[in-house]
ZABATOR-689712 format. One record per residue: x, y, z of N, C-alpha, C in turn. Coordinates in steps of 0.1 Angstrom, whole numbers, padded with zeros to 4 digits, always signed. Atoms other than C-alpha are relative to their C-alpha. Example, Ala and Ser with C-alpha at 12.3 -4.5 7.8 and 13.67 -1.06 7.14 Angstrom:
// residues 2
+0009-0012+0000+0123-0045+0078+0009+0012+0000 -0009-0011+0000+0137-0011+0071-0008+0011+0008 
END
This chain:
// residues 239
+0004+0014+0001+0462+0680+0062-0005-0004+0014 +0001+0004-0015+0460+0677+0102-0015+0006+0000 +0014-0014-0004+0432+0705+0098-0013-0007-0002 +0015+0008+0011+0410+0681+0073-0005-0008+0012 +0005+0011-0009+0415+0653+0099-0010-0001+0008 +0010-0003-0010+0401+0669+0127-0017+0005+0001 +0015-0004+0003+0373+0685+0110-0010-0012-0004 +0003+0014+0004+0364+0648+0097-0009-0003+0013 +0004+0007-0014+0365+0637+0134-0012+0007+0006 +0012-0011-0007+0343+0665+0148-0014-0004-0009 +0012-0003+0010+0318+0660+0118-0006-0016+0008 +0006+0012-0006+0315+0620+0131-0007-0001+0012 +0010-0003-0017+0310+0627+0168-0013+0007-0001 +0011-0007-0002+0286+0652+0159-0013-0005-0003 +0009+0005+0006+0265+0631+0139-0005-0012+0010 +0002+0015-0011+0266+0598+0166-0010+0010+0011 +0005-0013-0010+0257+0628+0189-0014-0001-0003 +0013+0000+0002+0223+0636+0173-0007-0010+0000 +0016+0005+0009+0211+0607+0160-0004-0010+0022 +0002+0009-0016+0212+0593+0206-0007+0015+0005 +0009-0004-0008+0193+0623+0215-0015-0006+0003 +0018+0011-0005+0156+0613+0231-0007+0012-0008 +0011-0008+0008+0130+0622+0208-0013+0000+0005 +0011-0003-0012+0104+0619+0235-0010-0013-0008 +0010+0011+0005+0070+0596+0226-0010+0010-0013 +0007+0000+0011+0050+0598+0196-0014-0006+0002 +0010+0002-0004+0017+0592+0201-0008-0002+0017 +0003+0000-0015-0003+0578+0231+0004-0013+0003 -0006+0014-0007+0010+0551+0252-0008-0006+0006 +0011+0006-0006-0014+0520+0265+0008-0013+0008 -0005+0004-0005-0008+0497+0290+0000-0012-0006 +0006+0012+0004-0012+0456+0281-0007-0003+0004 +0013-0001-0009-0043+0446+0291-0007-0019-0005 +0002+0013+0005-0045+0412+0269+0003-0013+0015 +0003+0007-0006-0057+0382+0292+0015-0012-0002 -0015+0008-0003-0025+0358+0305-0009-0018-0011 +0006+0009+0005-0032+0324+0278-0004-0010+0013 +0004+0014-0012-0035+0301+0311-0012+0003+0004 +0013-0001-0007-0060+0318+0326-0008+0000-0010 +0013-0002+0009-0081+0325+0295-0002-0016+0002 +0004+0016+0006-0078+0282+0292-0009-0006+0013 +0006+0004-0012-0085+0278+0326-0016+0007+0001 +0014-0004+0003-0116+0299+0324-0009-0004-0007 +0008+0004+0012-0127+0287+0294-0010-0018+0005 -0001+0015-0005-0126+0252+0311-0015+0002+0012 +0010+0003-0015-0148+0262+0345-0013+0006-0008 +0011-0002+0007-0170+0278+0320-0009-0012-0008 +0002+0009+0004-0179+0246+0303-0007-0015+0009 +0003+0006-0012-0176+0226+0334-0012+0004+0010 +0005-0005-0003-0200+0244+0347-0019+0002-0003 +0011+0001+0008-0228+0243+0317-0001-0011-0004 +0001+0010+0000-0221+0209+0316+0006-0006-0014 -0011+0004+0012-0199+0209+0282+0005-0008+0001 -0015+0008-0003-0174+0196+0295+0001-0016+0005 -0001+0017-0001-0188+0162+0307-0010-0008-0012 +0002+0003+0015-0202+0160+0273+0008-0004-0014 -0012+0002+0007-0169+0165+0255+0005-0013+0008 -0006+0008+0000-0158+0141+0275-0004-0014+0002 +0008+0014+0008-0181+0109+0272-0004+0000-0016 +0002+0000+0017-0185+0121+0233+0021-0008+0001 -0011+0006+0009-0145+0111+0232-0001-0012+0003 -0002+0018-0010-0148+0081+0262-0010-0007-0015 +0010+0011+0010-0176+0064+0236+0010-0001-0014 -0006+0001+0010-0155+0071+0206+0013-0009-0002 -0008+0013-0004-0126+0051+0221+0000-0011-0003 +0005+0011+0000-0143+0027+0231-0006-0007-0013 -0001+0004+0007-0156+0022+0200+0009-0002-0010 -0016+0001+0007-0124+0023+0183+0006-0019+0004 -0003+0009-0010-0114-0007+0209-0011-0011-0006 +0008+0011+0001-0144-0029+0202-0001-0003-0012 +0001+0003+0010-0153-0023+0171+0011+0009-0010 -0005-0004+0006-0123-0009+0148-0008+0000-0014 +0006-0005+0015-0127+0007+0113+0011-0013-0004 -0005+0012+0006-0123-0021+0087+0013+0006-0007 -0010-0004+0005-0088-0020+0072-0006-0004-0016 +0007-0004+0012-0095-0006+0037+0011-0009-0008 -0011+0011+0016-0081-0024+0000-0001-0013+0005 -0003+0018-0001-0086-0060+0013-0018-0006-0003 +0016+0004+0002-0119-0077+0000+0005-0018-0001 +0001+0015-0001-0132-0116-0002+0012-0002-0010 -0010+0013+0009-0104-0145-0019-0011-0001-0015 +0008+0007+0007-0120-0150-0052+0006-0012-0010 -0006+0013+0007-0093-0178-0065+0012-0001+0009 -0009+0001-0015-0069-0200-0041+0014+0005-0008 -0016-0007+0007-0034-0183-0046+0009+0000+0010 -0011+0003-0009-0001-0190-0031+0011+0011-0007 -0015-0016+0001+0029-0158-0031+0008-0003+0012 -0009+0003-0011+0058-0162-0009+0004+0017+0005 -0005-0012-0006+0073-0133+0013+0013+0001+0010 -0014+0000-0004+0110-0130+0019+0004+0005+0008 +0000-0009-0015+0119-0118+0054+0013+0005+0001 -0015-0007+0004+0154-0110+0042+0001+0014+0002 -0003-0012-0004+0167-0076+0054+0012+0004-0001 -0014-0002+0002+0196-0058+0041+0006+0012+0010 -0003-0013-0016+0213-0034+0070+0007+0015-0012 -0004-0015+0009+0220+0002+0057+0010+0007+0011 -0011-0007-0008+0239+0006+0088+0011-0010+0008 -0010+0008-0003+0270-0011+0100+0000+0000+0017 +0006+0004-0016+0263-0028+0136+0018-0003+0011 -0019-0003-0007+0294-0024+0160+0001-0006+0016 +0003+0005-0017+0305-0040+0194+0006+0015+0007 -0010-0004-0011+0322-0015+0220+0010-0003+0003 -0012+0008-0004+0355-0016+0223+0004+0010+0008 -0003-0009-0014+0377-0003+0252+0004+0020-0008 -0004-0015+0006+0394+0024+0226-0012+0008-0003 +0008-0010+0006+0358+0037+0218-0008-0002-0012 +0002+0001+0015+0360+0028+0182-0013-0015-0001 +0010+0011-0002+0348-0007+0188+0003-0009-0013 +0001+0004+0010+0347-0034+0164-0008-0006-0008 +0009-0001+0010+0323-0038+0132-0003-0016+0000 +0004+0016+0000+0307-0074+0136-0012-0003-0015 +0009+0005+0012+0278-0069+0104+0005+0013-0009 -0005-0015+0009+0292-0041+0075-0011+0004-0004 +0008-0004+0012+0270-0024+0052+0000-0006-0009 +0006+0007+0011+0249-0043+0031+0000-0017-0002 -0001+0015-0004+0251-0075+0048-0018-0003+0003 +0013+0005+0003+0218-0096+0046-0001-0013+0009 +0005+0010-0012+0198-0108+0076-0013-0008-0003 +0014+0006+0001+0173-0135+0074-0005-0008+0013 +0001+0003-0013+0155-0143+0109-0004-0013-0003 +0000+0018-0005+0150-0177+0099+0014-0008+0001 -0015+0012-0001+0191-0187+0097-0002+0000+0015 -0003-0001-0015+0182-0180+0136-0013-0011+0009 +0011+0004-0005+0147-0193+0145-0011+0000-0011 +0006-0001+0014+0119-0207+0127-0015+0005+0003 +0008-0005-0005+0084-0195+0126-0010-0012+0000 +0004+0015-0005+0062-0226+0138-0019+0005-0002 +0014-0001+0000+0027-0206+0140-0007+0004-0016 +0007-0005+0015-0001-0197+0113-0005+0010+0007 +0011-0016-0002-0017-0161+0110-0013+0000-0011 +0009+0008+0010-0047-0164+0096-0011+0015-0001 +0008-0014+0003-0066-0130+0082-0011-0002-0006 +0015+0002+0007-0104-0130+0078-0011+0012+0004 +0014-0006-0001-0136-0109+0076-0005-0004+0013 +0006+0005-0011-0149-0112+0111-0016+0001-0002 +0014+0004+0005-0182-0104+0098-0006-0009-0012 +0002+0008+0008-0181-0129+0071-0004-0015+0010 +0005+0008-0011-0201-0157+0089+0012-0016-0003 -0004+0014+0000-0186-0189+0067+0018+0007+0001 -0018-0001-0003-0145-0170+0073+0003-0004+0012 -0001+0007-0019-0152-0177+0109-0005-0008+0005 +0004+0010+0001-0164-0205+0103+0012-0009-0003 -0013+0008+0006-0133-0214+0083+0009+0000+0012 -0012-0006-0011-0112-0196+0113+0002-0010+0010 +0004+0007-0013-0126-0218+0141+0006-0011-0009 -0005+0015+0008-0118-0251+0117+0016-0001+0001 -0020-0003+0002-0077-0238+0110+0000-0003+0017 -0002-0001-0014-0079-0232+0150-0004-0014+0006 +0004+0018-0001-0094-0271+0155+0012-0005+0003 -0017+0009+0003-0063-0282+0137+0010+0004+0002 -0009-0008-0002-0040-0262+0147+0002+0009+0009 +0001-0008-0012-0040-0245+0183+0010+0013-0005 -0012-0010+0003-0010-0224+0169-0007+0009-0009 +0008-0011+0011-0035-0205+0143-0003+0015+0009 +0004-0015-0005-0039-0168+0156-0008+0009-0016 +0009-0006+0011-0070-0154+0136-0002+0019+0003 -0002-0014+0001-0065-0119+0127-0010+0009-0008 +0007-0012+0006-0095-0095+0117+0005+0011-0007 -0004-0013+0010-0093-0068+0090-0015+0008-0001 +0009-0008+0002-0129-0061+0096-0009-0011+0015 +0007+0010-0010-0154-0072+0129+0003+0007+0016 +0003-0001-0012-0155-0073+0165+0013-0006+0008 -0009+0011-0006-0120-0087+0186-0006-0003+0011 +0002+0005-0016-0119-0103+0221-0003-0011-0005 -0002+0018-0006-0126-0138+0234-0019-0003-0005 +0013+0005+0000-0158-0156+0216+0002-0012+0003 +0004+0014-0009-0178-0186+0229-0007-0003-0017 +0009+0005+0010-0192-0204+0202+0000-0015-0002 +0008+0009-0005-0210-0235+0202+0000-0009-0017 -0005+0007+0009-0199-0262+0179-0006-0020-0001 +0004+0016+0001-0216-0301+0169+0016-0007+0002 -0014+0011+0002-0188-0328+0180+0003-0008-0014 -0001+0010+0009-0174-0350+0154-0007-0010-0001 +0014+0011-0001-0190-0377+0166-0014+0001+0003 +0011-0004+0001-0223-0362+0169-0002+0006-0015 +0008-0002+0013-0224-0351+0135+0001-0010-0007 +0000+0011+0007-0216-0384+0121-0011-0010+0007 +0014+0004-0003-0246-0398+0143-0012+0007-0007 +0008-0009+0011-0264-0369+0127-0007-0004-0009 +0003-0003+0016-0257-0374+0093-0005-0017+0000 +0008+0015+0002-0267-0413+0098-0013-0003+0003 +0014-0002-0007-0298-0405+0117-0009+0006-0014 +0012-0002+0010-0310-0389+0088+0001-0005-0016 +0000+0011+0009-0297-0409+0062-0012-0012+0001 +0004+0006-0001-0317-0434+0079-0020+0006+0003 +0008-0009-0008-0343-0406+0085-0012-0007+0012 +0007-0004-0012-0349-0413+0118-0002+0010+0011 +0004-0014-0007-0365-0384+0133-0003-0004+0020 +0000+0006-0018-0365-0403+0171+0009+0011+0005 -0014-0008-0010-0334-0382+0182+0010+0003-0007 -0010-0005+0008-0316-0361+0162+0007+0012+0008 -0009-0011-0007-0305-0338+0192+0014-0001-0002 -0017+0005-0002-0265-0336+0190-0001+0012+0010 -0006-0011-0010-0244-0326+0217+0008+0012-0002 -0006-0015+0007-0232-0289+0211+0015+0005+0014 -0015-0001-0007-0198-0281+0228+0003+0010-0006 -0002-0018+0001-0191-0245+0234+0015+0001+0001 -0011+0001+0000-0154-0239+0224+0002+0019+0002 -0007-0012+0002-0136-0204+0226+0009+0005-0009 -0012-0003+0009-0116-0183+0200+0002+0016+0000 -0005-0018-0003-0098-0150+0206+0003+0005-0015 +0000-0011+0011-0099-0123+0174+0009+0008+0004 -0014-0013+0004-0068-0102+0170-0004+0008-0010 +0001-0015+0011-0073-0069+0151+0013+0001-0003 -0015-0006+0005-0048-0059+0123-0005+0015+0006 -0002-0012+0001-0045-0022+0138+0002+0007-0009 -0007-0007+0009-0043+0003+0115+0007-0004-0015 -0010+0009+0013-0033-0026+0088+0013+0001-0001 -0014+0001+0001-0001-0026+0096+0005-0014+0002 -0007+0014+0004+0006-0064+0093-0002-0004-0012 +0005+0002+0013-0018-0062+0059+0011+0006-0011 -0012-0012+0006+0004-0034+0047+0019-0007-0005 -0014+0010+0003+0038-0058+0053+0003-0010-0005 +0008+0015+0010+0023-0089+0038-0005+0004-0011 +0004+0002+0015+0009-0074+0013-0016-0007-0003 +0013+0006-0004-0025-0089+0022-0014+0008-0006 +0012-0011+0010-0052-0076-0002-0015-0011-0002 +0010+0008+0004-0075-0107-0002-0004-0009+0013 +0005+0006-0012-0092-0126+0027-0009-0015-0002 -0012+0003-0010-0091-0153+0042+0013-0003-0008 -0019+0003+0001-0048-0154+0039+0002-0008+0013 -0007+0003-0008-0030-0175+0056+0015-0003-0003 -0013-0001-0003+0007-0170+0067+0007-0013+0006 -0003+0012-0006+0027-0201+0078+0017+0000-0011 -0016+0004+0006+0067-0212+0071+0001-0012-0002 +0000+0013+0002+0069-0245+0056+0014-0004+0007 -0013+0002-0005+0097-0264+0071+0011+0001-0011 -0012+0002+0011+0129-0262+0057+0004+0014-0009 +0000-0019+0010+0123-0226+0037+0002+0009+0006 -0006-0013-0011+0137-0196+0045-0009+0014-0005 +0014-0013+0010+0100-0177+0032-0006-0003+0009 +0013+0001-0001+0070-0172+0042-0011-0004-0007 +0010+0002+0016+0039-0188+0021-0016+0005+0008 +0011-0005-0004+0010-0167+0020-0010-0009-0012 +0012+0005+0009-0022-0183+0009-0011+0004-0001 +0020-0004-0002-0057-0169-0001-0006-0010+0000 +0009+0013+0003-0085-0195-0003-0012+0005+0001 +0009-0001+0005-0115-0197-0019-0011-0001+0008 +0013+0003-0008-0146-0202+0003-0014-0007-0005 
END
């Protein structure tokens, strides 16, 4: 029985034995010779730089920017109001996660649970109008400039157009009501009116991400909190 053992043992070593001998190389051996990725980028770069690529690639992006910036792509799915319509939009928010103070032990304690429901008007109310229009629609910014008249708090928000700061050149009230009497009376003596160049800044929806949360599919909308409600009333209107 001792005898089996040992012959057992010997058979194991013997075998661990062969299979760690060196079996030398198998074929031909080559060095690496493939280019380091930095340098190939770096190269690639003074090559370019060089032929003048490279200040081509990069006034092809600078102009693409910039047109990005001036003129944005129109946010798609929103077309003209074709009947006035009022929808409300509930700013209510239910928490999915339980909001906690710090406490000394660590644990801290739980001041809103799960499934508790916040509405940012029991806090503050929302006092301005947002007001979404076609900037290339001539009579929406026509309408826009009018809301912004009455209302300094109106912030006109493009879905399609040009933003930044316009000048535009507006008849007074009381110059159009001399106007409209001058030619009532048609006297053609002096019908110049005084023109009074006012200003109105254009906000881009980005990417439609205010249209998208509103829900804003029709132009011009306007967003506004009546007093007292704990909504939002969105309104299309007809032109």
């Amino acid at each position: 029985m001792i005898k089996k053992a040992y012959i057992t043992v010997f058979i194991i070593l013997s075998t661990t034995t062969a299979y760690a001998k060196d079996l030398g190389f198998v074929g031909a051996v080559y060095s690496i010779c493939e280019r380091d990725l930095l340098e190939s980028i770096e190269s690639k770069l003074k090559e370019n730089e060089a032929s003048g690529r490279l200040a081509e690639l990069q006034t092809k992006y600078t102009n693409e920017i910039k047109a990005q910036v001036t003129k944005p792509r129109r946010v798609a799915g929103i077309s003209n109001a074709t009947t006035n319509t009022i929808r409300f939009y509930n700013p209510t928010h239910e928490l999915d996660e339980e909001i906690r103070i710090p406490g000394k032990d660590g644990a801290g304690d739980t001041v809103y649970p799960v499934g508790t429901k916040v509405n940012p008007f029991d806090y503050q109310d929302f006092d301005e109008v947002m007001l979404f229009i076609d900037g290339e629609e001539e009579t929406q910014r026509d309408f826009a400039h009018d809301q912004v008249d009455k209302n300094p708090k109106t912030t006109i928000i493009l879905i399609n157009g040009e933003p930044g700061q316009k000048k535009v050149g507006k008849v007074s009230k009381s110059d159009r009501t001399q106007t409209s009497l001058q030619e009532n009376n048609k006297n053609k003596g002096n019908e110049k009116a005084n023109i009074e160049e006012k200003s109105y800044y254009y906000y881009y929806d980005q990417w439609g991400m205010l249209s998208k949360k509103f829900g804003i599919t029709r132009v011009p909308s306007l967003i506004y909190q009546n007093r007292g409600e704990k909504r939002l009333t969105i309104k299309e209107v007809l032109l």
